[in-house]
C-alpha positions as CSV (number, residue, x, y, z in Angstrom):
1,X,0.0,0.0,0.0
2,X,2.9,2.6,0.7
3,X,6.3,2.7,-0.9
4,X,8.4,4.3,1.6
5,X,9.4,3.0,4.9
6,X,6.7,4.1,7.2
7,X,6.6,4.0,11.6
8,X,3.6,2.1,13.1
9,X,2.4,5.3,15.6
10,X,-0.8,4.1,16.5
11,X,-2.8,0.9,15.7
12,X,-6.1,-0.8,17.1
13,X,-7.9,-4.0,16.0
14,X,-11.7,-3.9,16.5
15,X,-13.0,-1.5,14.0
16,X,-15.8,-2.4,11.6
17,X,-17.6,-0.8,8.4
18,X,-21.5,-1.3,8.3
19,X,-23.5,-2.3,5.3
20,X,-26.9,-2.2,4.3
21,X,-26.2,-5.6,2.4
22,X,-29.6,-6.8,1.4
23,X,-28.5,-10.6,0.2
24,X,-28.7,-13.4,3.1
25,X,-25.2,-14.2,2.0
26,X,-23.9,-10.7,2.7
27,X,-21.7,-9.5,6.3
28,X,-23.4,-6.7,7.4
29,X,-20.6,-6.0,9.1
30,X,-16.2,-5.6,7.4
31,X,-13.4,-6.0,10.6
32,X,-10.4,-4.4,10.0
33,X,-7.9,-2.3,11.8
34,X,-7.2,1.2,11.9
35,X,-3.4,2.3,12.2
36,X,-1.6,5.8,12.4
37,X,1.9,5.5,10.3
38,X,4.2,8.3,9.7
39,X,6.7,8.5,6.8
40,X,10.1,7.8,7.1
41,X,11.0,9.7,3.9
42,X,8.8,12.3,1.7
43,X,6.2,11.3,-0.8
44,X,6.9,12.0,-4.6
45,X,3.3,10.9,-4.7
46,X,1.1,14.2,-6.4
47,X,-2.1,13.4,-4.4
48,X,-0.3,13.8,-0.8
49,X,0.6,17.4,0.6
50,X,2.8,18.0,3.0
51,X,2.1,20.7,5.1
52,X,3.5,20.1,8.3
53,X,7.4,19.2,9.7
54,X,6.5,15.2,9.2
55,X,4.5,13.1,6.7
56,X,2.0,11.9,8.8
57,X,-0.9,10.0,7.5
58,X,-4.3,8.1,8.8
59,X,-5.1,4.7,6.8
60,X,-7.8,2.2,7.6
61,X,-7.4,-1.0,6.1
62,X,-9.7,-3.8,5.8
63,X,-9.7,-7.4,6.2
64,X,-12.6,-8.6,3.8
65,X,-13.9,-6.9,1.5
66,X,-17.8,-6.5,0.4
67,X,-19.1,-6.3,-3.1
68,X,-21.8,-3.4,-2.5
69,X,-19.6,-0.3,-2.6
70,X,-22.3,2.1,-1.9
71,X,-24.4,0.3,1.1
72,X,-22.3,2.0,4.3
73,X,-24.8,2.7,6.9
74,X,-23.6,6.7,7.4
75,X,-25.1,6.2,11.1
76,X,-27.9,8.6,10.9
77,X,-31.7,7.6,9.2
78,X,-31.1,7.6,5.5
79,X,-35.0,8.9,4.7
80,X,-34.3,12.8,5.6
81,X,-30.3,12.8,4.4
82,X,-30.1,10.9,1.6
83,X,-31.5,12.2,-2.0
84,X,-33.3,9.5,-4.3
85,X,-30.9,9.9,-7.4
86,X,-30.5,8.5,-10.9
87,X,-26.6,6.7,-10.3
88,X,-24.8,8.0,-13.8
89,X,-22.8,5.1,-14.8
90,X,-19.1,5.5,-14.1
91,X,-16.2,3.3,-14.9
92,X,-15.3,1.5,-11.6
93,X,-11.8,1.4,-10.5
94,X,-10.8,-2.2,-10.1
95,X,-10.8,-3.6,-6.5
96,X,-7.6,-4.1,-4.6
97,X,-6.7,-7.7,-3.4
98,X,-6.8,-6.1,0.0
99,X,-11.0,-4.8,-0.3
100,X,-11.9,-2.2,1.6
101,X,-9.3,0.2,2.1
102,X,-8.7,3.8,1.8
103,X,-5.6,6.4,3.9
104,X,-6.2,10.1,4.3
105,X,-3.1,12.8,5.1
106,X,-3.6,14.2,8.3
107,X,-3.1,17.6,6.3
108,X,-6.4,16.5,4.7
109,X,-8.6,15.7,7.7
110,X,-11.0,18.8,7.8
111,X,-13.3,17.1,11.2
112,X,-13.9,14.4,13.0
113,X,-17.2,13.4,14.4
114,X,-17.5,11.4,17.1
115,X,-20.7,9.9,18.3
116,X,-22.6,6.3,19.8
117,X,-24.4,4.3,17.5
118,X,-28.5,2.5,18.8
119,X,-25.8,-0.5,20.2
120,X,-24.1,2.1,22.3
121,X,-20.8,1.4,20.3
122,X,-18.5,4.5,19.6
123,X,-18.3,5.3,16.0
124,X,-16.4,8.1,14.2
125,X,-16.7,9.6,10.6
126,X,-13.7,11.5,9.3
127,X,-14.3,13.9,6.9
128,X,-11.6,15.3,4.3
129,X,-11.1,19.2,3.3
130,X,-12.7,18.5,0.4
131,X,-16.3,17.9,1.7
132,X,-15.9,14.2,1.6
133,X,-16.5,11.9,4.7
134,X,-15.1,8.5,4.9
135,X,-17.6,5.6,5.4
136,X,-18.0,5.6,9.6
137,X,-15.8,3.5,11.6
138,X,-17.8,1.2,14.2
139,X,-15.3,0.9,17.1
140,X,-16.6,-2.5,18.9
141,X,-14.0,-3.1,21.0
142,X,-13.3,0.8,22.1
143,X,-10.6,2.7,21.3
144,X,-11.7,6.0,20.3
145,X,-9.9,8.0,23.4
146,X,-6.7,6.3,22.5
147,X,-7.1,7.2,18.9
148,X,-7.8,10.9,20.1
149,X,-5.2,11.2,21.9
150,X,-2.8,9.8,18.9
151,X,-4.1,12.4,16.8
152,X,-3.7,15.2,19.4
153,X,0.3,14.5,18.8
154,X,-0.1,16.1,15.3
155,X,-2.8,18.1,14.9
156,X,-5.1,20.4,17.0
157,X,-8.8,18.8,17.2
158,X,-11.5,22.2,18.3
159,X,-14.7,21.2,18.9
160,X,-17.5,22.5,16.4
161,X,-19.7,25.1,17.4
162,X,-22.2,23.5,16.0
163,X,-22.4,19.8,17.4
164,X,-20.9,19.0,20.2
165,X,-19.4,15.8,18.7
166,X,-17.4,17.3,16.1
167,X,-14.1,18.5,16.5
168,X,-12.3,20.5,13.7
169,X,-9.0,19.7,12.9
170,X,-6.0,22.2,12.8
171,X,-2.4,21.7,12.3
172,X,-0.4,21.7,15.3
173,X,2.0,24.5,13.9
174,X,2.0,28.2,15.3
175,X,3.5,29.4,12.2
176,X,0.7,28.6,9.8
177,X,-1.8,29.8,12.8
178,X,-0.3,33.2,12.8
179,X,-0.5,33.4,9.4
180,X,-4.4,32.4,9.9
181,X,-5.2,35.0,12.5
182,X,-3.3,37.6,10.5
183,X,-5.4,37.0,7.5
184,X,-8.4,39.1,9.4
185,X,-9.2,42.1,11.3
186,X,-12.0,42.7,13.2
187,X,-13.1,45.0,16.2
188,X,-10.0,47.0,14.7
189,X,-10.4,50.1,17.3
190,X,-6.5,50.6,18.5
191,X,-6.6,50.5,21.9
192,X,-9.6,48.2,22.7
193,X,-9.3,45.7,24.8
194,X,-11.5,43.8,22.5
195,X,-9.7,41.3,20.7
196,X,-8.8,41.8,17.0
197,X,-7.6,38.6,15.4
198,X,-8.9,35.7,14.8
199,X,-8.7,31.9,13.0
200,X,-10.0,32.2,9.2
201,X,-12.5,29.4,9.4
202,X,-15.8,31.7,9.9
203,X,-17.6,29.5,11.4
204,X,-15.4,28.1,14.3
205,X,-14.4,31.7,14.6
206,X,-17.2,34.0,15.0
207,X,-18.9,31.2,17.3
208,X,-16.1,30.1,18.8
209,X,-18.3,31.3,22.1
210,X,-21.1,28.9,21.2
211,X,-18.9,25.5,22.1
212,X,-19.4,24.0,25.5
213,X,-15.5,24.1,25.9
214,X,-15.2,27.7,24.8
215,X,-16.9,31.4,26.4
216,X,-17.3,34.6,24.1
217,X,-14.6,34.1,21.4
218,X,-11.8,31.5,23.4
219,X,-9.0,30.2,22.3
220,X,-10.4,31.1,18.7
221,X,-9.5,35.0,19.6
222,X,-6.2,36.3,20.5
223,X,-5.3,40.0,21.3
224,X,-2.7,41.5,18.9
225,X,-0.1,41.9,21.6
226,X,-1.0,38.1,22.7
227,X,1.5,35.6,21.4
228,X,0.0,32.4,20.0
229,X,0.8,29.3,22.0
230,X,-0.1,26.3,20.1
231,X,-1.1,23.1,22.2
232,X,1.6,20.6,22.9
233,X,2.4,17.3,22.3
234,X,2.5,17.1,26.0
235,X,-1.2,19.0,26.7
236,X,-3.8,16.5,28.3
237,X,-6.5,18.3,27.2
238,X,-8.9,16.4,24.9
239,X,-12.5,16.6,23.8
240,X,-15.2,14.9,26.2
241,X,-16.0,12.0,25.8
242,X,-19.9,11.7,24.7
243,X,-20.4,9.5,27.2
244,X,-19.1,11.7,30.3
245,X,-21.4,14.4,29.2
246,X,-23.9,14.5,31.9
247,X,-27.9,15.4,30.2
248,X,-27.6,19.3,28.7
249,X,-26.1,21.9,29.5
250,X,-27.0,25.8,29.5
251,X,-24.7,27.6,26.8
252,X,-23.8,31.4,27.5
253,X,-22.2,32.9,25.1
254,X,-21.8,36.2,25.7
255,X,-24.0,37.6,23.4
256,X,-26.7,39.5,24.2
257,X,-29.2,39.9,21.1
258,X,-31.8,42.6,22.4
259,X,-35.3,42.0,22.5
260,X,-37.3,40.8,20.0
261,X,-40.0,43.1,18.1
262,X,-44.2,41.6,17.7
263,X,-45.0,41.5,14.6
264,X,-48.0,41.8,12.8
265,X,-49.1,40.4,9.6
266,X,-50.7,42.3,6.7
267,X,-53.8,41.7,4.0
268,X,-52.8,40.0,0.5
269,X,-52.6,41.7,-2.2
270,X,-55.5,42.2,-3.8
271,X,-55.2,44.7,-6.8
272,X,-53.1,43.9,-10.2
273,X,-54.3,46.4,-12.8
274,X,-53.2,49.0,-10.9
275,X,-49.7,48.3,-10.9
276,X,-49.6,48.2,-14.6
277,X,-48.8,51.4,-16.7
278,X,-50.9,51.8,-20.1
279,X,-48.8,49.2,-21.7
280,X,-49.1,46.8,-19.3
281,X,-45.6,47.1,-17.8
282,X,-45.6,46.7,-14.5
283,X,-44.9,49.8,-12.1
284,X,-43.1,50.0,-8.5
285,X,-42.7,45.6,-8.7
286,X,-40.4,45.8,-5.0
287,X,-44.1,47.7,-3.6
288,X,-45.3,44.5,-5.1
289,X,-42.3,42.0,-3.8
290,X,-43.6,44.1,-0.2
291,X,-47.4,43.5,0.1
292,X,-46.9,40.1,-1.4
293,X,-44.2,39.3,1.4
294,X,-46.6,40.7,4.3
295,X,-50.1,38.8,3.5
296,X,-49.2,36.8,0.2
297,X,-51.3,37.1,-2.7
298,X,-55.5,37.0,-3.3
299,X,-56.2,33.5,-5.2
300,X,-57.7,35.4,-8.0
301,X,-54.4,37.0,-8.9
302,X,-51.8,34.1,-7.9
303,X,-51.9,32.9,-11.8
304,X,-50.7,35.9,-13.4
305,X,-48.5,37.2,-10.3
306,X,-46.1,34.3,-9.9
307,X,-44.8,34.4,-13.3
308,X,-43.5,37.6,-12.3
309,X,-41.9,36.1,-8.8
310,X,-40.7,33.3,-11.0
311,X,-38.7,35.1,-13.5
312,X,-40.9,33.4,-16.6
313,X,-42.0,37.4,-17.4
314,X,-39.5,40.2,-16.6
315,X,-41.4,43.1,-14.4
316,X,-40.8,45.8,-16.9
317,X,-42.6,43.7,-20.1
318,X,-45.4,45.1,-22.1
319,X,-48.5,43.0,-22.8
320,X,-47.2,42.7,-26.3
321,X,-43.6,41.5,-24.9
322,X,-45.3,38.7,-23.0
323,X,-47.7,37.6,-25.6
324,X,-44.6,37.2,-27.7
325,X,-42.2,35.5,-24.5
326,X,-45.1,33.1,-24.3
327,X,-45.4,32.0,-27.9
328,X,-41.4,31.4,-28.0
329,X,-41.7,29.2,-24.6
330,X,-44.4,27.2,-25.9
331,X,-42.5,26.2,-28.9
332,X,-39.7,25.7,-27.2
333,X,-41.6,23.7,-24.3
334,X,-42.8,21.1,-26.8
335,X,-39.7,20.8,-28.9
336,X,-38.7,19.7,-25.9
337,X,-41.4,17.3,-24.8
338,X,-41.4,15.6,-28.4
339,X,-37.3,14.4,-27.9
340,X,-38.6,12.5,-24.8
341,X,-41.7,11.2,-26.8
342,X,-40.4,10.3,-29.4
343,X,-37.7,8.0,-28.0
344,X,-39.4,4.2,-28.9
345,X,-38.9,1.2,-26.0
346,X,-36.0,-0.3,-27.7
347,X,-34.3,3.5,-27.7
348,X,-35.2,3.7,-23.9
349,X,-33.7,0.2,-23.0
350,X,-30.2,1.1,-24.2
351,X,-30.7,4.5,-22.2
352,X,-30.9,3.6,-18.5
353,X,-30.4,7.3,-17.6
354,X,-33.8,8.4,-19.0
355,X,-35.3,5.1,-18.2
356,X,-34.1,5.8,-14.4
357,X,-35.8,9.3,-14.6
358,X,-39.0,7.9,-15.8
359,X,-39.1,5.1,-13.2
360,X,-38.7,7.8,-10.6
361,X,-41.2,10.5,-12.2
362,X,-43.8,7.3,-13.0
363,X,-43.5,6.4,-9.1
364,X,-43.5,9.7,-7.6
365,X,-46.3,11.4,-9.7
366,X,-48.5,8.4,-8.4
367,X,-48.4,9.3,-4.7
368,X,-48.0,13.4,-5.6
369,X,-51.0,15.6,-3.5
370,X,-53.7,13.0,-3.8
371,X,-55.6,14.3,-1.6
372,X,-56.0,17.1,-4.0
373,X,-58.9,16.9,-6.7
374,X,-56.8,18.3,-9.4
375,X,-54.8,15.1,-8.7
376,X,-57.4,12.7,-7.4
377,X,-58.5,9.7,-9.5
378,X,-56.4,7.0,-11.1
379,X,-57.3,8.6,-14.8
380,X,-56.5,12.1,-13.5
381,X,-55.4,14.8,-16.3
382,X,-53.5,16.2,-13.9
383,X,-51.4,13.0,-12.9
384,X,-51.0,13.0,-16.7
385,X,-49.7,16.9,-16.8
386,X,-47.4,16.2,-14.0
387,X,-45.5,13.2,-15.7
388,X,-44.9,14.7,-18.9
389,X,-44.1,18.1,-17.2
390,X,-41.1,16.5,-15.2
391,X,-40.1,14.7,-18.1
392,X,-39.7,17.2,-20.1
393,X,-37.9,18.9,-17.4
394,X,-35.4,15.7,-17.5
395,X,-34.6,17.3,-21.4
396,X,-34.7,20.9,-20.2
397,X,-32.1,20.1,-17.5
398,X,-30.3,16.8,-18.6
399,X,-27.5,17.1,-15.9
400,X,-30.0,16.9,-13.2
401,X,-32.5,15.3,-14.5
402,X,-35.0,14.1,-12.1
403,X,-34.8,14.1,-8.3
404,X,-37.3,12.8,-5.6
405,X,-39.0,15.9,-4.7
406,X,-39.7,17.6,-7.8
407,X,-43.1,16.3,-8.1
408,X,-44.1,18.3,-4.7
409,X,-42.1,21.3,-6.2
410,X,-44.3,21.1,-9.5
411,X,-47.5,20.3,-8.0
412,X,-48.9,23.4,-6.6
413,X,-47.2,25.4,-10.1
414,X,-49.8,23.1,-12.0
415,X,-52.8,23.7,-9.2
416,X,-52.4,27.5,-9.7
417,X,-51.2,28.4,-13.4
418,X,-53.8,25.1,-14.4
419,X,-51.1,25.3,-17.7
420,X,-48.9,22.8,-18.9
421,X,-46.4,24.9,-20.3
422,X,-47.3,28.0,-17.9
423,X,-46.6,25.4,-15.1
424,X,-43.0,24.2,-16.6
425,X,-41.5,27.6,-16.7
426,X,-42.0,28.3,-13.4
427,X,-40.7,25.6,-12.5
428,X,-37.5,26.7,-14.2
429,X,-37.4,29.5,-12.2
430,X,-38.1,28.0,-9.0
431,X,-35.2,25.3,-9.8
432,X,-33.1,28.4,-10.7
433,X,-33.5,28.9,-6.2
434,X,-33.6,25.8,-5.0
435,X,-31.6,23.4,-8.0
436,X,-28.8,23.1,-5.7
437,X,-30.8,21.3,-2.5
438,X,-31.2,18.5,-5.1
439,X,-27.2,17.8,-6.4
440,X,-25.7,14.3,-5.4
441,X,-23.3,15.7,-3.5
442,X,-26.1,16.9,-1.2
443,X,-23.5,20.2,-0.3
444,X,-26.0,22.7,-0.4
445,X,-28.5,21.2,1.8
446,X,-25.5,20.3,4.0
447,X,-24.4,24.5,4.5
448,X,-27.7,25.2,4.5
449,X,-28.0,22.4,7.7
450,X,-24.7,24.0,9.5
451,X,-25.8,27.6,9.0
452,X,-29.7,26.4,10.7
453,X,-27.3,25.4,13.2
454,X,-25.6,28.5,14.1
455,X,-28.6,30.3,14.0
456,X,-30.6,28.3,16.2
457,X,-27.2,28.3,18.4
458,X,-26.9,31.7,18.4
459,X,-31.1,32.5,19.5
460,X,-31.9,29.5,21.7
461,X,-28.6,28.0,22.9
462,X,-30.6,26.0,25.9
463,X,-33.1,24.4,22.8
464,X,-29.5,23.7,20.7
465,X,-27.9,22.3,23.7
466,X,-31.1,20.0,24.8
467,X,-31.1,18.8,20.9
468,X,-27.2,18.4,21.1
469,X,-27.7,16.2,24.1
470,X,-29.9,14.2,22.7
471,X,-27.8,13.2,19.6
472,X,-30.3,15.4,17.3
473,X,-27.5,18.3,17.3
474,X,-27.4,18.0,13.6
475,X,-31.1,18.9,12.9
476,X,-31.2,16.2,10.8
477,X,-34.5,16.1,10.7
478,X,-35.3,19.2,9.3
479,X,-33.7,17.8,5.9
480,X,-36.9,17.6,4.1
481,X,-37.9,21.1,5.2
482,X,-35.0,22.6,3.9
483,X,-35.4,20.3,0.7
484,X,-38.6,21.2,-0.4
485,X,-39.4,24.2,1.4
486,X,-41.5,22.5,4.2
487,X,-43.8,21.7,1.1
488,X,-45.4,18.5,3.3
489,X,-45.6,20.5,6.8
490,X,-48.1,22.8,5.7
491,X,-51.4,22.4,4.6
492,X,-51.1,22.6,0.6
493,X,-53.2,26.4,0.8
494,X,-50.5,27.4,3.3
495,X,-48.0,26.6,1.1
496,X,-49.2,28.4,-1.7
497,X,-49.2,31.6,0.5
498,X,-45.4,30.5,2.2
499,X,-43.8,29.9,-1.0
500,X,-45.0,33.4,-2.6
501,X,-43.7,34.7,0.6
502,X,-40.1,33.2,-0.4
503,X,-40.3,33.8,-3.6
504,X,-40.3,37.8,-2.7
505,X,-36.6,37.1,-1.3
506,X,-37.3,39.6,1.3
507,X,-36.3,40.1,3.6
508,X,-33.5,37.8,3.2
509,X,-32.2,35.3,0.5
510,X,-31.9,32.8,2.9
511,X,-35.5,33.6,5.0
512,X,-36.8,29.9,4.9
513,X,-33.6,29.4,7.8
514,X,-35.6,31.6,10.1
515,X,-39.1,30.0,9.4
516,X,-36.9,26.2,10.4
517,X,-35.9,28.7,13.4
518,X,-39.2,30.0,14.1
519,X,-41.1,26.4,14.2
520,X,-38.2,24.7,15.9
521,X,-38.4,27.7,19.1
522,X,-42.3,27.1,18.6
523,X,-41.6,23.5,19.8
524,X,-39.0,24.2,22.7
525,X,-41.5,23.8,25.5
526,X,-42.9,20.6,24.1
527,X,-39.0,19.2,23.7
528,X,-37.0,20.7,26.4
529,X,-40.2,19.8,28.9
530,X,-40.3,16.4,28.0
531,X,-38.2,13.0,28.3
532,X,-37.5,13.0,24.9
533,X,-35.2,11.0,22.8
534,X,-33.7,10.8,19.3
535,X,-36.8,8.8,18.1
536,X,-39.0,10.8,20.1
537,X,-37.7,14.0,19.1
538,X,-38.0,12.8,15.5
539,X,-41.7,11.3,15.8
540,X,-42.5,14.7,17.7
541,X,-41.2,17.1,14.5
542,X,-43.0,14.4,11.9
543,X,-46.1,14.9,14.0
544,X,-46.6,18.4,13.4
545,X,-47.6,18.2,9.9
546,X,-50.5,20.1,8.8
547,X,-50.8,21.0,12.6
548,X,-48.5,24.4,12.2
549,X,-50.1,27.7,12.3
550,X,-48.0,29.5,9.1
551,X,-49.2,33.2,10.4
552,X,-47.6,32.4,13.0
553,X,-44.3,30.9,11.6
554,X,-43.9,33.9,10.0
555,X,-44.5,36.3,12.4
556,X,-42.1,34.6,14.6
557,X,-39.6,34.5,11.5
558,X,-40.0,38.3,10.5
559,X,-39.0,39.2,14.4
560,X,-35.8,37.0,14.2
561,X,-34.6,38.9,11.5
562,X,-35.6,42.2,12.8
563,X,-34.2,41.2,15.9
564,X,-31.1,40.3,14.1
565,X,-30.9,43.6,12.0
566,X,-31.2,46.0,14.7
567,X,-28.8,44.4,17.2
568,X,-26.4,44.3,14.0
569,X,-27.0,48.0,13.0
570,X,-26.1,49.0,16.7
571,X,-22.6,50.2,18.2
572,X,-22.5,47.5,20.5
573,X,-19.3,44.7,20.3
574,X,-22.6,42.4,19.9
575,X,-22.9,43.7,16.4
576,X,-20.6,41.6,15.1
577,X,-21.7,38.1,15.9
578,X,-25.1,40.0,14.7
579,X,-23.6,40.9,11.3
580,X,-22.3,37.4,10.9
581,X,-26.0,36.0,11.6
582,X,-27.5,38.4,9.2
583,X,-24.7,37.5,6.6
584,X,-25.9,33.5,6.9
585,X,-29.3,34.5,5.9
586,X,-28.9,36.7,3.4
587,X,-26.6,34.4,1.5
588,X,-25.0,30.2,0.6
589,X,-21.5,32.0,1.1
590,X,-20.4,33.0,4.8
591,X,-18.1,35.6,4.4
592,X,-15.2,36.7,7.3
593,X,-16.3,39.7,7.8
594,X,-19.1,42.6,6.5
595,X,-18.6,46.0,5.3
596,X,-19.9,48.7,7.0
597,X,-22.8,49.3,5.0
598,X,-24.5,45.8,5.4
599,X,-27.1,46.8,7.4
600,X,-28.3,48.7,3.8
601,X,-30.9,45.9,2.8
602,X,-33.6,46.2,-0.1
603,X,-35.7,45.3,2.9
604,X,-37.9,48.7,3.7
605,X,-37.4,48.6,7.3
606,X,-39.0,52.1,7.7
607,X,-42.0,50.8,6.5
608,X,-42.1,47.5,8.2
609,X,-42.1,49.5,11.7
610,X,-45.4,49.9,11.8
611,X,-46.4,46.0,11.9
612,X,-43.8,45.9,15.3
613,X,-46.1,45.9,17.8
């Protein structure tokens, strides 16, 4: 496996990979060992990087090998984290005599997550800088301390302050950390005894205060005149064991966010016509985006209004413009829809891509909002419209093709517009928002699951540290409201009004994290005041479908924000943490640090004062 002479550092027997293997003659479970080795000489080898004073890598090798390459149980419940995809075939590497085995470079080790599986066996999951986590690593025999405390000889493991279980890794070098602190400024005020400096990883930085190891800003922060002391080989400190955490903890981080406004909501919008200049163009469209963001929009004018939200019309069109924007989309639309209908079975069978997508589509548009009558019925038109609509999205957007969740995307598009190719456009533009949620790699939904997190952190650290406590620290169950913007927790007329709401992107790209924030504090009481597990936790948030009031969501998710934007906008040190909250949701990207003007938002807070209470 390695070329150069290499020093055993650390070895233990005992640690096993878990399948989902779904033969009777399949191991469920692969022993092997896990080993630390350092390098006796340097690598020639391109893919390894050294970056600190020794060559020091992490390997696991396995004993037996498994033929299902894909069926690793990732140790949390597959239904909310794992998207129903279409597998593009690839060209397999061949399979070493040795099976399952894979190294990483300790220079590569971005985290490590430590946690207890339903057997109460330790397991970990080591994930690279890349974004890519290693299948988990059941430790039946123990041996995860020790392994720590290997590690802690090379590299600095911080815990997360977003899970308590998750420690991110830093090299053990006060050269390169200098050159990290140095890379920001903050708080930059001369002779403040605030500190200025701090790591470059926004997240571990700017909530450095939120960890259970750490107050307001720890060992993350360092004054200017404060020399940087690495830890040592020799420091005893490691993280806690999960098992010598005793029930939850209160977090106090320091940060005080001010009080929180009442809000009031307002009517829908009501009038059109009015908005529309002699030519039908439509005037003042952000007074529009307003009124349509405080009450939603009147039924009656939902069909010709959300082609606007969805980008298929551009505000400033004439009648004339759109009469001729529709014309070219139709053609195009069934251009489209005749590749896909055109391909005979014997085509199909020697394209298991498309035949994958239809399968899907075929499966999913049978069990789509039956409940509704414009999808009721085994001979229903609308099942009909739905199928062909997503499969000629599959030739609109080959890449992507189609995804399990689409349908619910779709469904309420075709409900209001009542339009086949009306409804397909707007589903364009509603992909053009949300496309990302549905990618293999499943990296958007996981940002958008660590930025929830340091939200809720940040507004109800007792909720985050009873959830943390309870192994539900990773929200994981709030995957399929992120997914599908909480499509199946509200009633589908609710959701009609919620998704016109998000479709305004006011007052925040990113305002769907405060609604997850909003229902989640709704539920505190009920969780925090009860002896609640994992499964009980989970059966309590899959229980409150159709039972949430959305009014009341989104009152609760307006005052967040306003909260958020005022304590920001103040000249308090607060405003910083503030600024970094208001920076997660009003964009994917977390930046270091805001300019001065980011409290200027399209967001008319003038005019919003008088629905605070």
């Amino acid at each position: 496996w390695f070329v150069f002479p290499l020093q055993l550092i650390f070895e233990k027997e005992g640690v096993y990979l878990h399948t989902n293997a779904k033969r009777s003659n399949q191991d469920t479970t692969i022993p092997g060992f896990i080993r630390i080795v350092e390098r006796v000489s340097k690598t020639v080898e391109v893919h390894i990087q050294i970056n600190l004073n020794k060559d020091v890598f992490l390997t696991t090798q396995e004993g037996e090998g498994g033929e299902e390459d894909t069926n690793f149980d990732p140790g949390y419940e597959p239904d909310w984290a794992v998207i129903s995809t279409v597998k593009k075939d690839r060209d397999h590497a061949p399979v070493k005599e040795s099976g399952w085995a894979f190294s990483l470079p300790l220079s590569e080790l971005y985290s490590l997550r430590r946690a207890r599986f339903s057997l109460g066996r330790n397991f970990l999951v080591l994930t690279s800088r890349g974004g890519h986590p290693l299948p988990p690593l059941h430790f039946h025999r123990g041996g995860t301390r020790e392994l720590l405390r290997a590690l802690h000889r090379y590299i600095i493991l911080d815990p997360s302050p977003v899970d308590g279980r998750l420690f991110l890794a830093y090299p053990n070098d006060s050269g390169e950390q200098s050159q990290a602190f140095d890379r920001l400024q903050l708080l930059d005020d001369g002779g403040s005894d605030l500190v200025t400096r701090f790591i470059h990883d926004p997240y571990a930085t700017t909530f450095g205060g939120f960890s259970k190891v750490t107050n307001f800003f720890r060992a993350a922060l360092r004054p200017p005149e404060s020399p940087i002391h690495p830890r040592t080989v020799q420091d005893p400190s490691l993280p806690p064991q999960p098992d010598d955490e005793p029930g939850f903890e209160l977090i106090t981080c320091g940060v005080e966010l001010g009080p929180r406004p009442d809000v009031t909501r307002g009517q829908p919008l009501d009038k059109w016509e009015e908005f529309l200049d002699p030519e039908g163009r439509v005037q003042n469209p952000e007074r529009i985006k307003e009124l349509v963001f405080r009450g939603g929009i009147t039924p009656t004018l939902r069909k010709e209004a959300w082609k606007f939200l969805l980008g298929f019309y551009p505000w400033n069109s004439t009648r004339k413009e759109r009469d001729d924007i529709l014309r070219v989309k139709t053609d195009e639309y069934f251009r489209m829809k005749v590749q896909w209908k055109s391909i005979s079975e014997e085509q199909e069978m020697r394209n298991s891509l498309l035949r994958g997508y239809r399968n899907l589509i075929e499966r999913d548009v049978s069990r789509t909002d039956r409940h509704n009558t414009f999808f009721s019925g085994n001979d229903n038109p609308g099942l009909t419209l739905l199928h062909d609509v997503l499969m000629t999205y599959c030739m609109y957007n080959f890449d992507l093709g189609y995804v399990q969740g689409m349908s619910d995307l779709l469904a309420p598009l075709l409900f209001v517009t009542q339009n086949e190719v009306e409804s397909f456009w707007c589903l364009t533009g509603f992909m053009e928002l949300v496309h990302q949620n549905f990618e293999e790699s499943q990296e958007a939904m996981k940002q958008q699951l660590l930025q929830l997190s340091i939200l809720l952190k940040a507004l109800d650290p007792e909720l985050c540290d009873f959830l943390d406590s309870q192994d539900s620290g990773s929200l994981c169950f709030c995957f399929r409201w992120l997914l599908i913007w909480f499509k199946r927790e509200f009633s589908f007329e609710d959701i009609l009004t919620l998704w016109e709401v998000l479709w305004t992107r006011l007052p925040c790209e990113n305002f769907h994290l405060l609604i997850a924030c909003s229902i989640l504090e709704s539920q505190r009481g009920e969780l925090i005041g009860s002896d609640h597990d994992f499964n009980t936790i989970l059966k309590h948030i899959n229980e409150l479908t159709m039972k949430l009031d959305l009014q009341s969501v989104l009152r609760g998710a307006e005052a967040i924000y306003l909260q958020l934007i005022h304590c920001s906008c103040s000249h308090i040190a607060q405003n910083l943490i503030c600024k970094q909250l208001i920076s997660i949701v009003n964009s994917f990207i977390l930046p270091p640090c805001l300019p001065d003007n980011a409290c200027d938002k399209p967001y008319p807070l003038e005019s919003a004062e008088k629905f605070i209470v």
